[in-house]
C-alpha positions in Angstrom: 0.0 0.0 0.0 1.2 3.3 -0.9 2.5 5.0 2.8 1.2 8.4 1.5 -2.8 7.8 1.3 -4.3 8.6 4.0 -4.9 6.7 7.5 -8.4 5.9 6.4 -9.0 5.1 3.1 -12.4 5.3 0.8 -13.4 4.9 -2.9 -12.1 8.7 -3.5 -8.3 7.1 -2.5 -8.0 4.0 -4.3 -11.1 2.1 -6.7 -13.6 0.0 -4.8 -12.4 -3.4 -6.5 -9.0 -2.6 -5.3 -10.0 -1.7 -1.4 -12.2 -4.9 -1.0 -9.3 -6.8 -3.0 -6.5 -5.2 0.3 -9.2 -6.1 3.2 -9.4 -9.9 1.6 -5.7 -10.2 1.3 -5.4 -9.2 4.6 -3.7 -5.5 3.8 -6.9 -3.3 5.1 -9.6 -3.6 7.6 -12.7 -2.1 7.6 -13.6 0.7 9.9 -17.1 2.2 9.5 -18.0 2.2 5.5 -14.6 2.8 4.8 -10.6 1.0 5.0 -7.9 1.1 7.0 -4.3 -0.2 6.9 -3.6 -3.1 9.5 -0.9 -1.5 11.0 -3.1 1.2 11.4 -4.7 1.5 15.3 -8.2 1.0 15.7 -8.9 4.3 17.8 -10.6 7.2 18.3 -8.9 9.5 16.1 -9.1 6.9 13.3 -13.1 6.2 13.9 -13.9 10.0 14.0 -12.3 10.1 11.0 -14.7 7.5 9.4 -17.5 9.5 10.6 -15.9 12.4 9.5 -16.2 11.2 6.0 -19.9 10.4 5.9 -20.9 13.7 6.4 -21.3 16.8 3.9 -21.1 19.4 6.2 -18.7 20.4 8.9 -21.0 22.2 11.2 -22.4 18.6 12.3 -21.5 17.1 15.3 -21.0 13.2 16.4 -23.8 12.7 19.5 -25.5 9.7 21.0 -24.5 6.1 20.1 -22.3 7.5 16.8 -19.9 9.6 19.9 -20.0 6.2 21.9 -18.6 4.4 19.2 -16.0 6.6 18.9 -15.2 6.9 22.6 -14.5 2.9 21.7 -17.6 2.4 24.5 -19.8 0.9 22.2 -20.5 -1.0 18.5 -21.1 1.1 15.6 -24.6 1.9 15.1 -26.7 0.8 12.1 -27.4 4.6 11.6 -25.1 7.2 12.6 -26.5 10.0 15.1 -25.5 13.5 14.2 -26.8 17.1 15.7 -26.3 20.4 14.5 -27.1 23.8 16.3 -30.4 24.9 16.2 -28.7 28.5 15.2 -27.0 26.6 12.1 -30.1 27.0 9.7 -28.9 24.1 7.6 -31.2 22.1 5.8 -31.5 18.5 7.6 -31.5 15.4 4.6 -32.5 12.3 6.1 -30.6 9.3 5.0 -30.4 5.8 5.7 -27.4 6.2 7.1 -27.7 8.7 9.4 -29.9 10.9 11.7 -29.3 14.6 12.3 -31.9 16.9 14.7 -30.8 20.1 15.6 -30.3 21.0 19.2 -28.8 23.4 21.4 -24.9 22.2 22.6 -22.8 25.1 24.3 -19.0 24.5 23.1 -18.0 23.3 26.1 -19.5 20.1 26.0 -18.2 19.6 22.8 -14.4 18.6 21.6 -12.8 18.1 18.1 -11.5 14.3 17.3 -9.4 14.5 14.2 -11.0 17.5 13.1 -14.9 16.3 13.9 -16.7 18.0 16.5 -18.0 14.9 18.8 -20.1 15.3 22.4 -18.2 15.1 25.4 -18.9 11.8 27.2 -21.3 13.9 30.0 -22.9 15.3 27.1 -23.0 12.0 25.2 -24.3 10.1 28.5 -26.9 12.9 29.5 -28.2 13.0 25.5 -28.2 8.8 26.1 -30.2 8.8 29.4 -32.7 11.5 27.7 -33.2 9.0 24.3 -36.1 6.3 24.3 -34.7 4.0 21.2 -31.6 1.6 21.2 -30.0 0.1 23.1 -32.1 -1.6 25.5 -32.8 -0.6 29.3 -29.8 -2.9 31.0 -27.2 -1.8 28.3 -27.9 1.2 27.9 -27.3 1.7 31.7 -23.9 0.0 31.2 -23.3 2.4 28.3 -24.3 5.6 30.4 -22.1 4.4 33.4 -19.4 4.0 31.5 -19.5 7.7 29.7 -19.4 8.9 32.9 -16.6 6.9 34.5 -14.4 8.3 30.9 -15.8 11.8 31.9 -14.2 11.2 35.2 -17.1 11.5 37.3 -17.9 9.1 40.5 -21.1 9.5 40.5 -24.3 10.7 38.5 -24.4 14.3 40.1 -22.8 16.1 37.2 -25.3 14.6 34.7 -28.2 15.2 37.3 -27.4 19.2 37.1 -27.0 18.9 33.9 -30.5 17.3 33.1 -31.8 19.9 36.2 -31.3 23.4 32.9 -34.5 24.9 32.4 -36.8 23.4 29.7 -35.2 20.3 29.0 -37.5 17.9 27.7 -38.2 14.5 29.4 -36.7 15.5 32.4 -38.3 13.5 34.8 -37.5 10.5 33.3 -34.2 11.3 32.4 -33.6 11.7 36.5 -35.4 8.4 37.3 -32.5 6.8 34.9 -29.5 8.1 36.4 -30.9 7.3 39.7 -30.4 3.6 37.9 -27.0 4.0 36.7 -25.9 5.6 39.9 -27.3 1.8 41.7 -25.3 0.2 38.6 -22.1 2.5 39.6 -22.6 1.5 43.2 -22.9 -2.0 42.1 -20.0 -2.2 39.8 -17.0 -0.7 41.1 -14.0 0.0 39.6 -11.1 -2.5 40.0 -8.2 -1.0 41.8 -4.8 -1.0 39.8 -2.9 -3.1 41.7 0.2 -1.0 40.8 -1.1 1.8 42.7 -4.0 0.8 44.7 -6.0 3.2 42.7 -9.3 2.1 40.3 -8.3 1.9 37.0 -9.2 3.1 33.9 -11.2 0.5 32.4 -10.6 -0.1 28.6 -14.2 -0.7 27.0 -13.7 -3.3 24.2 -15.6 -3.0 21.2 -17.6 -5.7 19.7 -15.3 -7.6 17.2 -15.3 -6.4 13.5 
């Protein structure tokens, strides 16, 4: 493979017959709809680059189960989940492959991952404990719990205030959940390090390829 293309690879690098020919030889894996090399890492930066290139627009930002996947927390969703400000003004196209809604996200619970803007992980858990759909009740607690414990938090206070801002819709049930993931936290303490003595930072697999 030519060391110049890029890190993640799609039908604008190299012809479709050629990328599927590399992933069955064994010289790329796929990542999202698109290639990388194998002795590329299967990370963040490289799967908010993926993302990155599903999407015509840069003012869209990575929320929900799509900023999961990328915080390595969860499998890739069937149909990526994508917000952009409700200021923006930008015409929403649905796809197949994606949703976008437009919401209100101040900057600071926001970051940029290899030039995509994605949702914090207290962001990304308190849009997850506010969303009805997939995945179901027990993983999605799981899922929440673990956002938070990569947000650094010990508990579910900081997504309680955040869930407390005026008009926030479906409020009431979004407290009733983290009341559920703080009895999953309680129930599922960290490991300590046994280096240290201190918990460690747990490494989230993701479900194989």
């Amino acid at each position: 493979m030519n060391s110049r293309l890029p890190v993640v690879l799609s039908a604008q690098d190299l012809p479709l017959a050629e990328l599927c020919g590399a992933r069955l030889d064994g010289e790329l894996f796929t990542l999202g709809d698109f290639w990388c090399p194998v002795d590329e890492v299967d990370d963040r930066v490289r799967r908010a680059r993926a993302v990155g290139l599903l999407l015509a627009s840069p003012r869209a930002i990575a929320e929900r189960m799509t900023a999961a996947w990328i915080y390595g927390l969860a499998p890739e969703p069937r149909r990526h989940h994508f917000c952009v400000q409700s200021s923006a003004r930008m015409k929403l196209v649905p796809s197949p492959r994606m949703q976008i809604r437009e919401v209100s996200c101040p900057s600071d619970q926001l970051q940029a991952i290899s030039g995509l803007r994605v949702t914090l992980p207290l962001r990304t858990a308190v849009d997850l404990v506010r969303w009805h759909d997939e995945p179901t009740n027990g993983d999605r607690v799981a899922l929440i719990a673990a956002l938070l414990r990569l947000a650094g938090c010990t508990s579910t206070d900081p997504a309680s205030r955040l869930c407390a801002a005026p008009n926030l819709p479906f409020k009431a049930p979004a407290l009733t959940r983290l009341r559920e993931v703080q009895r999953y936290l309680d129930e599922h303490p960290r490991p300590p390090d046994v280096s240290t003595g201190r918990p460690m930072r747990a490494e989230w697999p993701l479900s194989p390829r």
